[in-house]
N, C-alpha and C positions, 0 to 999 in steps of 0.2 A: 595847500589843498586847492584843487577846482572847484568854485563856486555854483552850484547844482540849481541856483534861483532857475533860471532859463529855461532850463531841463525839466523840470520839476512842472514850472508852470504850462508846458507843452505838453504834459500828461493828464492835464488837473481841465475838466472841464465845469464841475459844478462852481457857482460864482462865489458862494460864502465857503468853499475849500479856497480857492483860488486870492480871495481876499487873505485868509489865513497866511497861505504862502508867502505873499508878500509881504508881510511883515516879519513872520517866520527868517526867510531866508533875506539877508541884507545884500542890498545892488551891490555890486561891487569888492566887495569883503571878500580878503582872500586866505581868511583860519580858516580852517577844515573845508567845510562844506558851503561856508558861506550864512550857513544858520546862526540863529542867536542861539539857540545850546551849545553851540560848538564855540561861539563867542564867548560866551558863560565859563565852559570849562576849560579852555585856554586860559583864560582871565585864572583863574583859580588855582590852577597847576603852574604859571609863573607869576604870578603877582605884576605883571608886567603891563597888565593895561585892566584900567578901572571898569568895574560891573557898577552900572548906577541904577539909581531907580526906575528909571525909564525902562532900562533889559529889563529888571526884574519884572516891572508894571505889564510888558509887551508879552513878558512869558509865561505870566500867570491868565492873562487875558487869551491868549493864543492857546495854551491847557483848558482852559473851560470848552471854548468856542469848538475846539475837534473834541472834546469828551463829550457834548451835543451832537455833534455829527455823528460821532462815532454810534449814537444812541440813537439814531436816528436810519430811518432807510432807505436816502437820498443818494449816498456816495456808489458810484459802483466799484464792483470787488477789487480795482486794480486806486481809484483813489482812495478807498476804506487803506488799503495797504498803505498808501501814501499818507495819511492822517496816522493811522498806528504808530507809523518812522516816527515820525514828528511828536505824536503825543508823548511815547515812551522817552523821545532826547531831551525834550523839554522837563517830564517829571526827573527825570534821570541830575538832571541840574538844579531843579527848583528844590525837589525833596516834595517826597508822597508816594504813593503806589503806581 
């Protein structure tokens, strides 16, 4: 996959989205998109590289923080989308709605 960090944070102007991001999405990382859900469900579907507590800690932290935002009416319409992506890949890995 192409790592979307770069991309992602060149759309993102609000500073606590932009924080998100960066953790969200890992430098470097070349599964999927570059995100920790995508690291997550990689991890899961081959058993081939460990999910530790830190992913988990970062994704459950990263899920609160846009579910804030999300509730919130700071983001505009094009970052609210970019928080959405995010929220839903993360619950989508974590487990929740």
């Amino acid at each position: 996959g192409e790592n979307q960090r770069d991309a992602v944070l060149e759309m993102v102007e609000d500073e606590e989205l932009r924080e998100v991001v960066q953790k969200v999405y890992v430098s470097g990382s070349a599964i999927g998109n570059g995100s920790i859900s995508d690291y997550i469900s990689f991890a899961k579907q081959t058993n081939g590289v460990p999910v530790t507590y830190n992913h988990m800690a970062y994704s459950l932290w990263a899920a609160k923080r846009l579910e804030n935002l999300l509730n919130s009416s700071q983001l505009s319409p094009s970052e609210r989308q970019i928080a959405m992506d995010m929220y839903y890949g993360l619950k989508n890995v974590i487990g929740g709605k």
